[in-house]
LOMI-125541 format. One record per residue (C-alpha): x, y negated, z; residue in three letters. Coordinates in steps of 0.25 Angstrom, whole numbers, padded with zeros to 4 digits, always signed. Layout:
# LOMI-125541
XYZala;...
***
This chain:
# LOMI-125541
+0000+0000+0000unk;+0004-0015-0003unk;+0004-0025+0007unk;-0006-0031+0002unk;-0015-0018+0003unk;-0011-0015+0018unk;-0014-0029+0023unk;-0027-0027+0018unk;-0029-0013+0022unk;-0024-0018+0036unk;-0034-0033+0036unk;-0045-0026+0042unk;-0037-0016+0051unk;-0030-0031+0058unk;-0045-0036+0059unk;-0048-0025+0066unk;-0037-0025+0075unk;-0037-0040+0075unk;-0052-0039+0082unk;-0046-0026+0091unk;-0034-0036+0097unk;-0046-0048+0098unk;-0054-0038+0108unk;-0043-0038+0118unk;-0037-0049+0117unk;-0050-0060+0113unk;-0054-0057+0129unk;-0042-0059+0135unk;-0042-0073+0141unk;-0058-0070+0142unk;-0057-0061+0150unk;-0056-0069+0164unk;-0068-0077+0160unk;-0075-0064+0157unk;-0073-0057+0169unk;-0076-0069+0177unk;-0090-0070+0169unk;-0093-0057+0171unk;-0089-0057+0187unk;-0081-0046+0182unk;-0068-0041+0191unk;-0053-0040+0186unk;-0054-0023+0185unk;-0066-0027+0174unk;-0055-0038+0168unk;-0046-0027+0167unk;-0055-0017+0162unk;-0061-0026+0151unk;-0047-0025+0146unk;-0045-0011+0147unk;-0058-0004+0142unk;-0056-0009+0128unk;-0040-0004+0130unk;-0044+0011+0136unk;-0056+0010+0126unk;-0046+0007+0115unk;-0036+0018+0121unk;-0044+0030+0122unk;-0050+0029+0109unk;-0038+0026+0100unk;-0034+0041+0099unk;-0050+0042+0095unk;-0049+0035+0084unk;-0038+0039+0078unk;-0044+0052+0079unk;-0058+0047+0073unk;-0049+0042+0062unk;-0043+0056+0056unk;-0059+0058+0055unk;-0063+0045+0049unk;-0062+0034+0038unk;-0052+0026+0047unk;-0057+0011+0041unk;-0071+0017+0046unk;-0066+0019+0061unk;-0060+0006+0060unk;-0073+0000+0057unk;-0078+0008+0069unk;-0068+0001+0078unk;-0070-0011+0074unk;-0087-0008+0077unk;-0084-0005+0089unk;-0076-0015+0095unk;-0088-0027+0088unk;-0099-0017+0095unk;-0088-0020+0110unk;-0086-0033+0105unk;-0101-0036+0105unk;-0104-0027+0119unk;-0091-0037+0125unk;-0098-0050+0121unk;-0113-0046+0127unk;-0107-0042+0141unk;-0113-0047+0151unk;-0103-0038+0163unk;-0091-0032+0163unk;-0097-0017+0161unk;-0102-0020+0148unk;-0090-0028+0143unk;-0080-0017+0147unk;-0088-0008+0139unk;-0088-0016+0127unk;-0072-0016+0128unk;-0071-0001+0128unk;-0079-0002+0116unk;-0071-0013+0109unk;-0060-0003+0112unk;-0066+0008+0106unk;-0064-0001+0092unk;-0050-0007+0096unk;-0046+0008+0099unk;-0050+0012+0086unk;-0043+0000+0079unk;-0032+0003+0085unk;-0030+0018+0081unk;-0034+0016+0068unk;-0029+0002+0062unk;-0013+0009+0066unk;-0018+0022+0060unk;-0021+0014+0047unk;-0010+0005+0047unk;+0000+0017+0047unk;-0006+0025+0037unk;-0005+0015+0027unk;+0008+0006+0030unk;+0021+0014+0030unk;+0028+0012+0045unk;+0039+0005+0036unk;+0028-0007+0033unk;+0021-0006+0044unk;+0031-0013+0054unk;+0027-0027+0043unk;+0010-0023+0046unk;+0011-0022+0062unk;+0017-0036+0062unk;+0003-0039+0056unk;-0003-0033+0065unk;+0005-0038+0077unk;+0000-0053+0072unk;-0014-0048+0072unk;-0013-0045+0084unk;-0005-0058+0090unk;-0015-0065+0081unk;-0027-0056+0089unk;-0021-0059+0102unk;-0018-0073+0100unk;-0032-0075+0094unk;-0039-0067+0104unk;-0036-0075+0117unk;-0037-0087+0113unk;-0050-0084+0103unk;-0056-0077+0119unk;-0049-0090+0126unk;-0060-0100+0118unk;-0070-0091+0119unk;-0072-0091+0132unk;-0067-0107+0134unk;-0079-0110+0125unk;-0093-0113+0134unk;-0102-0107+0121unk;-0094-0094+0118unk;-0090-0088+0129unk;-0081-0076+0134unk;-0092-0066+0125unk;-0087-0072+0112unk;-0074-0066+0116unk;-0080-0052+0112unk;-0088-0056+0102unk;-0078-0063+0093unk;-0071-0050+0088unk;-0084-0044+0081unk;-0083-0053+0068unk;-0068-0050+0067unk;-0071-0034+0069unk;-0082-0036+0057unk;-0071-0043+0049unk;-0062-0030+0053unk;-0072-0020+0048unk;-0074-0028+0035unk;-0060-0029+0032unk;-0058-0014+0035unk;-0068-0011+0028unk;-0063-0020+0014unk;-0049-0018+0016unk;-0045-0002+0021unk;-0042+0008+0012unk;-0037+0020+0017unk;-0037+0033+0009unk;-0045+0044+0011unk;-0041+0056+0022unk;-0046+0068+0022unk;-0052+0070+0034unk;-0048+0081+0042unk;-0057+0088+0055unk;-0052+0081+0070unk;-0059+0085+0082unk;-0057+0073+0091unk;-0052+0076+0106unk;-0062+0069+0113unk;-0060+0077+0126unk;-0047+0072+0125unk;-0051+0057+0122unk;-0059+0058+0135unk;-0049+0064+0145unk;-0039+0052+0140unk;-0050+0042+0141unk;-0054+0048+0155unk;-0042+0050+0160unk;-0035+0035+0157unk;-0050+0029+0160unk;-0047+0035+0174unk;-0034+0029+0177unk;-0039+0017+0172unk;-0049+0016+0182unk;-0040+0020+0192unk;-0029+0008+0190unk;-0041-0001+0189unk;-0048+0001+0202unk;-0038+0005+0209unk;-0035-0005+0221unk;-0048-0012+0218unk;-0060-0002+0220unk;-0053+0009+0227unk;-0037+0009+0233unk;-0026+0015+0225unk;-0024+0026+0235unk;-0039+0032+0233unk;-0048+0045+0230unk;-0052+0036+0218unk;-0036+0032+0213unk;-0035+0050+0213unk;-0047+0052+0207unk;-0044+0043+0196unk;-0031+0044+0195unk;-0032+0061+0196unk;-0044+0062+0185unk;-0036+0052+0175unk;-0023+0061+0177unk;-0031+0074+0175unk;-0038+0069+0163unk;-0027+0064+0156unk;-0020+0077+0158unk;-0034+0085+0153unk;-0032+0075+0142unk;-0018+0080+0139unk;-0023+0095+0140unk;-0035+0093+0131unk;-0025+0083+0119unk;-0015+0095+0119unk;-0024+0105+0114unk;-0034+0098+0106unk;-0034+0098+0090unk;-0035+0084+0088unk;-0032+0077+0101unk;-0036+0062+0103unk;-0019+0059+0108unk;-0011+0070+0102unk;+0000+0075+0109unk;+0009+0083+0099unk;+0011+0067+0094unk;+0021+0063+0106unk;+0031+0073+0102unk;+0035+0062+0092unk;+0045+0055+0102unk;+0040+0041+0094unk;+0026+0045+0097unk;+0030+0047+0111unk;+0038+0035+0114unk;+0029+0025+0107unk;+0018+0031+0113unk;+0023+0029+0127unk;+0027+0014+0125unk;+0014+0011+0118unk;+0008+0015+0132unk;+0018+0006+0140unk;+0017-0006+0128unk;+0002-0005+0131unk;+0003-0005+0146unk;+0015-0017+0145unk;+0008-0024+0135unk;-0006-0024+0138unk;-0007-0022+0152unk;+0001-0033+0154unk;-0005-0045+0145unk;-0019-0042+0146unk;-0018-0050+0158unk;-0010-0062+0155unk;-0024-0069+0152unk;-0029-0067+0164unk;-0018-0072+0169unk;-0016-0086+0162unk;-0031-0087+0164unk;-0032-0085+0180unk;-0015-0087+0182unk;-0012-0097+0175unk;-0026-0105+0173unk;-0029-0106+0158unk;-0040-0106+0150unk;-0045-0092+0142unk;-0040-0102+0130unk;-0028-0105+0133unk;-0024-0091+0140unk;-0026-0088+0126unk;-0015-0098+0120unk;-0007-0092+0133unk;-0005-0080+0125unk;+0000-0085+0112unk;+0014-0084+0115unk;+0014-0066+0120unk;+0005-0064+0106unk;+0015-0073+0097unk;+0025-0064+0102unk;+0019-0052+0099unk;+0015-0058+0085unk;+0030-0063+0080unk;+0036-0049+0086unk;+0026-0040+0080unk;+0026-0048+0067unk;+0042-0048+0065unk;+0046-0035+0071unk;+0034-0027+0061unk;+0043-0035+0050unk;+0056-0031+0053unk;+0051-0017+0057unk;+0046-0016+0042unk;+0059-0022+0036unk;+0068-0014+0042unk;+0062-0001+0047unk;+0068-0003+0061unk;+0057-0002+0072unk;+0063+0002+0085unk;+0071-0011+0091unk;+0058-0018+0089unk;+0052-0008+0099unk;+0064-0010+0110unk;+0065-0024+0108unk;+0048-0025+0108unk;+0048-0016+0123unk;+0061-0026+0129unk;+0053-0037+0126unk;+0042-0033+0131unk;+0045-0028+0143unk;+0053-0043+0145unk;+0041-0049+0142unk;+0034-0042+0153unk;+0043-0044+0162unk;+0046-0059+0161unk;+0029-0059+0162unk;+0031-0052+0174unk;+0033-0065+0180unk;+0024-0074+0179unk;+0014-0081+0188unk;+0004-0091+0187unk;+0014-0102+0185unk;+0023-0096+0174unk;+0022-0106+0163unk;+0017-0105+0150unk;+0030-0107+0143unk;+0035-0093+0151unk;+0023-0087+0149unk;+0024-0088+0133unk;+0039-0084+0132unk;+0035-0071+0141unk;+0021-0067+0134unk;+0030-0069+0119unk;+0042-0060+0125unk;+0031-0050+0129unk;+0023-0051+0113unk;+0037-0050+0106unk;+0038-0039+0112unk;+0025-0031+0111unk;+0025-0036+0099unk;+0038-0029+0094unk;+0034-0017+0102unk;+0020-0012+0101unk;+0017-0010+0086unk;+0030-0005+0084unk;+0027+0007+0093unk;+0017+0011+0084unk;+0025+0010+0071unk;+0038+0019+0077unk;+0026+0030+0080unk;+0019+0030+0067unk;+0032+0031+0061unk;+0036+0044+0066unk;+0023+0052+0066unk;+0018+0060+0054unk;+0005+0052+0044unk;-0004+0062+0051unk;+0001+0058+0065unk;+0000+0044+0063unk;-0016+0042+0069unk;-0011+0050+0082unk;+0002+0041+0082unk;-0005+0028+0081unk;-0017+0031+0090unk;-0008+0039+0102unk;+0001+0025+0102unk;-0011+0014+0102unk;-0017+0024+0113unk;-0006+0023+0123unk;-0005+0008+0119unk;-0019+0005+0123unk;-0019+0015+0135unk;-0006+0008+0139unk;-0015-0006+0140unk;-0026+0001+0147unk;-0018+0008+0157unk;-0009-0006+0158unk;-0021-0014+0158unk;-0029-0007+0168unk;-0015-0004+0178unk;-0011-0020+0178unk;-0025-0025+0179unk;-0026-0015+0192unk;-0012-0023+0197unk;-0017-0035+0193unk;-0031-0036+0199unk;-0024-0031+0212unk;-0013-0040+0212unk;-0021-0052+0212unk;-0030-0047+0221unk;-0018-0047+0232unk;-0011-0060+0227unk;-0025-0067+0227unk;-0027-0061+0243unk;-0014-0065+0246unk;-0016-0079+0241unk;-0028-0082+0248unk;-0024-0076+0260unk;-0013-0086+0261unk;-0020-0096+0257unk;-0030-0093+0268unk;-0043-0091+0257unk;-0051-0078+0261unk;-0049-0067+0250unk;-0060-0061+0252unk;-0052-0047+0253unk;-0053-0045+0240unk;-0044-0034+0237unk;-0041-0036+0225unk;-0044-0034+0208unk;-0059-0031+0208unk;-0060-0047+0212unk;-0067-0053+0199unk;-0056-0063+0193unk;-0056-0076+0196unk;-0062-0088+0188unk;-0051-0097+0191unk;-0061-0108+0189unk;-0068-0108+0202unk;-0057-0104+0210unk;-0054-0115+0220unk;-0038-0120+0218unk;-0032-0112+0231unk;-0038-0098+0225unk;-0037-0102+0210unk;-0020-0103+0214unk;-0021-0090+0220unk;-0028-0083+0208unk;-0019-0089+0199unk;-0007-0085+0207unk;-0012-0070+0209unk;-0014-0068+0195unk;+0000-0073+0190unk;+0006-0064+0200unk;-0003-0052+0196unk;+0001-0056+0182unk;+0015-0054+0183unk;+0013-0043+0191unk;+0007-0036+0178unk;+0018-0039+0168unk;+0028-0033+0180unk;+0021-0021+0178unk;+0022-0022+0164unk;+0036-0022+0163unk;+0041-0007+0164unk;+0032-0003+0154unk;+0037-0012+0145unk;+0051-0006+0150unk;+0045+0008+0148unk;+0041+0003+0133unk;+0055+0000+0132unk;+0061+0013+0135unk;+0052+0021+0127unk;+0054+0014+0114unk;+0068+0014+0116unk;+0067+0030+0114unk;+0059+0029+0103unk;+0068+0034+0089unk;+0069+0026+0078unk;+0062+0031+0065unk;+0064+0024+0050unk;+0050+0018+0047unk;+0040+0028+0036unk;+0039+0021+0024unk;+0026+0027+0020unk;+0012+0025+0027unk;+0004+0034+0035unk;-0005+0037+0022unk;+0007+0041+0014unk;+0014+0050+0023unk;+0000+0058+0027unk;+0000+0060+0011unk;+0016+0066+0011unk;+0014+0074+0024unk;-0002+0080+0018unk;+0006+0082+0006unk;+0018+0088+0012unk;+0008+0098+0019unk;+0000+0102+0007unk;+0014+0106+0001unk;+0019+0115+0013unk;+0006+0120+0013unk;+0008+0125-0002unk;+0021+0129+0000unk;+0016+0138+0012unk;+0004+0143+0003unk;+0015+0146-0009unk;+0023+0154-0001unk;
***
């Protein structure tokens, strides 16, 4: 294919991932004003955020199944349903129940485009070219992630629109994606072949991380940490996930399929998917609450706040994708992408709610250079050193542990979080001699700083700087983790064919052996 042809093959597949970036990040600095709206608490904040991520997680694998059954365009058009049908339950909450629901099914569509935009995107770019097409894709996403905040930021600052628009303003652009896919993909036909989809298997992971999840989000706030509930919990998850093992290891088709992680690439990128995921997402997806209750900004400007962590990632992505495509050489963008990030962390790590803006923007770029250098990549080295046929399993086991990486680090550092400001804010108004209430801690609803009487609001701000920080200290070994990990990862020259052609050589080399068996 042309240039030309695969950025027109590849306009509806950015829509559509355009829209899934938008649904995470448009309600970012919305969220605050929502919960408060809602009279929601700050477990619900952080399970807004992870239901569309553990939505998204456990049905990745799905649809890379679903898609060796059907016309792949067709699921993508399916995703993309689903996330306007979300979108629309999202807008028309009226509590927080129905609004966590309608992220789990928004991420039932982002988990879709997920799996299968990478699916396509490898079978028709060679891994040589594909370097030049994920720097696109990186800027699509800066451009979603820049856009969304600050798109979520007037929003809610406007009287006549409101936080609900927030959810609403994704359906024309998912309609545009459908259209576009709908023009533009043309993928050849495959012979279908008959898969039986694991989904005991789908359930025992889904149950299993669902129940850890739980745990590390109730844990200290509803029951203590040394409970009957933590080892009921925490037992059921660990014997499910190893029911799941079981079950994977001896089914046909299983949803993750285990034979893939004797690849060592597999393997490695697999594991610092996870820890980029916990790093990466569990870290940021509170620095809006943060510049918002911290530091005092508007949802508008928390926006603009952010401009400087997403113009990293865009320029790294952009001119690492470039160079990787020039000269075939992939694996020093990955160390130098995990080094970066990690310093990036770290330097966040220190932060309070005085930090000024200037040192703000230098740490949140160090930290997008190098996610940006680092993330996408992960995924090219894999699908490089997996056979055609492998490449859906490939792609699909990777964005899984990603996203689960963000779940689990989502849910893990919002558990610290609500607990660490609940003891900073006691310890504040102990000494400054205001009762506390004995409010113990992170079920408290967050705070609408505007009513806050200026002794408590100095208090709030304070224990949420502190907690902040104490996130991206957290943050930091799994970054250091990350590093290590791709430092083991082997080297392979880039495929100059794409996915397509090398399923046609390797269905062709297997019809001649098979003749040559026959013949003799």
């Amino acid at each position: 294919m042309t240039n030309r042809q695969i950025l027109q093959a590849m306009s509806g597949l950015m829509a559509g991932m355009f829209v899934a970036i938008l649904a995470g990040t448009v309600v970012a600095n919305a969220l605050p004003t929502i919960i408060a709206d809602l009279g929601a608490s700050q477990s619900s904040y952080t399970w807004v955020v992870t239901a569309e991520l553990l939505a998204m997680t456990a049905t990745v694998p799905l649809w890379g199944k679903l898609s060796d059954l059907f016309d792949k365009k067709l699921l993508l058009q399916l995703s993309l349903g689903m996330f306007v049908v979300g979108s629309l339950l999202a807008g028309f909450s009226h509590g927080v129940d129905l609004l966590i629901f309608s992220r789990v099914v928004q991420g039932i569509g982002a988990g879709g485009l997920t799996a299968l935009a990478q699916v396509v995107m490898a079978a028709i770019i060679p891994p040589r070219r594909l370097g030049k097409y994920a720097g696109i894709f990186g800027a699509v996403f800066a451009i979603g992630t820049v856009a969304g905040p600050l798109v979520g930021g007037v929003l809610v600052d406007t009287s006549w629109l409101g936080w609900r628009w927030c959810f609403f303003i994704g359906v024309p652009f998912a309609l545009l994606a459908i259209a576009l896919l709908q023009r533009t993909l043309r993928l050849p036909a495959v012979a279908r072949r008959e898969v039986k989809i694991d989904f005991l298997g789908a359930f025992l992971i889904v149950a299993g991380v669902c129940a850890l999840l739980i745990w590390v989000t109730l844990a200290g706030n509803e029951f203590d940490w040394a409970s009957w509930q933590t080892a009921a919990l925490t037992g059921a998850g660990v014997l499910l996930l190893v029911a799941a093992v079981f079950v994977e290891a001896r089914t046909a088709e299983p949803v993750i399929p285990l034979n893939i992680f004797r690849n060592r690439t597999v393997t490695l990128t697999t594991v610092a998917s996870l820890l980029v995921g916990v790093a990466m997402f569990g870290g940021t997806v509170f620095l809006s609450q943060y510049f918002q209750v911290s530091l005092g900004k508007s949802p508008t400007v928390a926006g603009l706040m952010s401009l400087p962590m997403i113009l990293g990632l865009l320029v790294s992505s952009t001119v690492a994708g470039q160079v990787i495509s020039k000269t075939g050489v992939w694996k020093r963008y990955l160390v130098a992408g995990a080094v970066i990030m990690a310093v990036g962390l770290g330097l966040l790590s220190t932060i309070d709610a005085d930090t000024s803006f200037t040192l703000l923007s230098v740490y949140m770029a160090v930290l997008g250079i190098g996610v940006g250098m680092l993330m996408q990549n992960l995924v090219l080295a894999a699908q490089n050193d997996v056979p055609a046929s492998e490449l859906g399993a490939a792609t699909s086991v990777l964005s899984f542990f990603r996203s689960m990486g963000g779940t689990i680090g989502t849910s893990v550092l919002g558990a610290i979080l609500a607990n660490r400001v609940a003891s900073e804010m006691t310890k504040g108004l102990d000494a400054a001699g205001i009762p506390s209430g004995g409010d113990g801690g992170g079920g408290s609803s967050v705070p609408d700083m505007s009513t806050l009487p200026e002794p408590v609001r100095q208090i709030v701000e304070h224990a949420y700087g502190v907690a902040t920080a104490d996130l991206f200290l957290v943050a930091t070994p799994c970054a250091l983790l990350a590093l290590l990990t791709v430092v083991f990862i082997k080297e392979k020259p880039l495929k100059t064919t794409s996915g397509m052609e090398r399923l046609a050589a390797e269905a062709g080399a297997a019809t001649e052996t098979d003749k040559t068996v026959v013949g003799s």
